[in-house]
C-alpha positions in Angstrom: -50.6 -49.4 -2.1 -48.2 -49.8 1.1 -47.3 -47.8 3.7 -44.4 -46.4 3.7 -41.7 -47.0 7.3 -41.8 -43.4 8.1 -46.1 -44.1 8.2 -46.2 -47.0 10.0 -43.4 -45.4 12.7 -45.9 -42.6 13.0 -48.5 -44.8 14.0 -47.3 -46.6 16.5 -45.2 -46.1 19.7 -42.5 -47.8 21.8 -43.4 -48.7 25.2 -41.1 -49.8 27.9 -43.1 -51.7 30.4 -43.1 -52.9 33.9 -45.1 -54.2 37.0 -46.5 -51.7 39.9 -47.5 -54.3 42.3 -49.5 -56.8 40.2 -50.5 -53.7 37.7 -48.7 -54.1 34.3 -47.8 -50.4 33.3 -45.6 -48.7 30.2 -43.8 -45.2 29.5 -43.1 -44.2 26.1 -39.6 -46.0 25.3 -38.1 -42.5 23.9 -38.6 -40.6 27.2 -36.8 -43.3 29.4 -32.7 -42.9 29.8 -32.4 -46.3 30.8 -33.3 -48.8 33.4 -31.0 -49.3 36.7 -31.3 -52.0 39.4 -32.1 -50.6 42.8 -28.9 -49.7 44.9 -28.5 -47.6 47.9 -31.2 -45.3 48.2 -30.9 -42.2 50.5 -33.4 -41.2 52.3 -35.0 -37.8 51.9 -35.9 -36.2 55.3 -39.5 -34.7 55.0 -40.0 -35.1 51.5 -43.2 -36.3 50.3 -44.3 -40.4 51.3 -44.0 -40.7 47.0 -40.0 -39.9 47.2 -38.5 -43.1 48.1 -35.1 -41.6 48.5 -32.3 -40.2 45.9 -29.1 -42.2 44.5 -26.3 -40.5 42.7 -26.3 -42.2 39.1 -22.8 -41.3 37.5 -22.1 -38.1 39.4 -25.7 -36.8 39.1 -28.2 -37.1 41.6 -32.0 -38.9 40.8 -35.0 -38.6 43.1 -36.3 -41.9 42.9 -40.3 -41.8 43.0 -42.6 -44.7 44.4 -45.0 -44.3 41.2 -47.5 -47.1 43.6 -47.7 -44.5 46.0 -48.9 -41.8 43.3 -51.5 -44.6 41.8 -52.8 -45.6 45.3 -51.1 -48.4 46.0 -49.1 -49.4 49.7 -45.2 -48.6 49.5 -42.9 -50.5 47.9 -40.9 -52.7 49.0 -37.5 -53.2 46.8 -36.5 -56.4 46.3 -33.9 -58.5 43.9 -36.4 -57.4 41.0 -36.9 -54.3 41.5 -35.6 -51.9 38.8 -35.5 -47.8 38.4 -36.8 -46.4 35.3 -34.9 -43.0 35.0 -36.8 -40.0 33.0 -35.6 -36.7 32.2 -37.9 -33.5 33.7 -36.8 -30.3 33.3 -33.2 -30.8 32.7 -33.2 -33.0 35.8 -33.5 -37.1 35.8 -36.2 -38.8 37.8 -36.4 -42.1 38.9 -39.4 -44.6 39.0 -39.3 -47.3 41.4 -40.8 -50.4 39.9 -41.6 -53.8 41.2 -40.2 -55.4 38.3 -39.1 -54.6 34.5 -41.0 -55.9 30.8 -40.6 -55.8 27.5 -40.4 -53.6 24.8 -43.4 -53.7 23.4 -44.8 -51.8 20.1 -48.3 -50.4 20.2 -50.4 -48.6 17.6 -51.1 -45.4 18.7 -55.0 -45.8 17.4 -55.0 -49.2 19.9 -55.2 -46.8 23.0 -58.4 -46.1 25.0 -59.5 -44.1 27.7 -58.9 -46.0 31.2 -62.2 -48.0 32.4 -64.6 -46.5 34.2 -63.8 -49.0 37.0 -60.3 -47.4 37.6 -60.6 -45.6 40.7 -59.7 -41.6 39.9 -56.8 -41.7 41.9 -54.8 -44.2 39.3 -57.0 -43.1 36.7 -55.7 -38.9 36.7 -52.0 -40.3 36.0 -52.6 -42.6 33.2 -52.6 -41.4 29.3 -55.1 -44.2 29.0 -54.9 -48.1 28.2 -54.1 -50.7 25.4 -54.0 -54.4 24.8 -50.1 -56.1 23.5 -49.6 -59.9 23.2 -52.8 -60.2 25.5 -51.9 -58.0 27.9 -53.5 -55.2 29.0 -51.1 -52.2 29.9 -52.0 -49.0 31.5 -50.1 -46.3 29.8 -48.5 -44.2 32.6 -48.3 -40.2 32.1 -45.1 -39.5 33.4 -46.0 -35.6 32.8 -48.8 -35.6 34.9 -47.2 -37.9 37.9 -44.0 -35.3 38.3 -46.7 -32.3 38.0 -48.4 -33.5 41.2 -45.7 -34.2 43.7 -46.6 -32.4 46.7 
């Protein structure tokens, strides 16, 4: 007996990846608006090191987040690759700065396992946990958890 498209659909998830540093990383494809390239950022005078800056997208204005600094890595540093994956939070939209965008990539949602114990706790607090696509292995990023520990 087969399963039905409404099963499999249930199953699996949808996730938009992308590069932080070297790291290959994913959101869940439904919570993300879209994906902008990096413009003029303004500056945020003494906001947190994480907030890169804001940019008005359309009339509204996104606080753009350096999601590296939140998993431990050094400060980005945009370049031509460099993309903005915007999020909604709270009726407000969110911006992750990115080294660089992936694919679209479909994983089964009984594929996912904790994060290694070799991931320091730093990176290891913000993730959902980790899976393998087309060889890969992406850390699933809990977008949740990164807003609800801005400082």
């Amino acid at each position: 007996m087969s399963r039905s498209v409404a099963e499999r659909i249930e199953e699996s998830v949808l996730l938009a990846t992308f590069y932080v540093r070297d790291a290959l990383c994913g959101l869940d494809a439904a919570g993300v608006q879209e994906v902008i390239r990096v413009g003029a950022v303004t500056q945020v005078r003494n906001g947190p090191p994480e907030v890169a800056g804001i940019v008005n997208l359309r009339g509204r204005i996104v606080t753009i987040l350096d999601i590296g600094l939140k998993l431990g890595f050094a400060k980005a540093e945009p370049g031509p690759e460099s993309r903005v994956f915007i999020i909604e939070d709270k009726g407000e939209f969110i911006g992750f700065l990115v080294d660089r965008g992936g694919e679209v990539v479909e994983v089964g949602k009984a594929d996912w396992q904790a994060p290694p114990a070799n991931v320091p706790p730093q990176q290891a607090r913000h993730l959902k946990g980790v899976c393998r696509a087309g060889g890969k292995v992406i850390a699933l990023i809990d977008a949740a958890r990164i807003l609800s520990t801005l400082d």
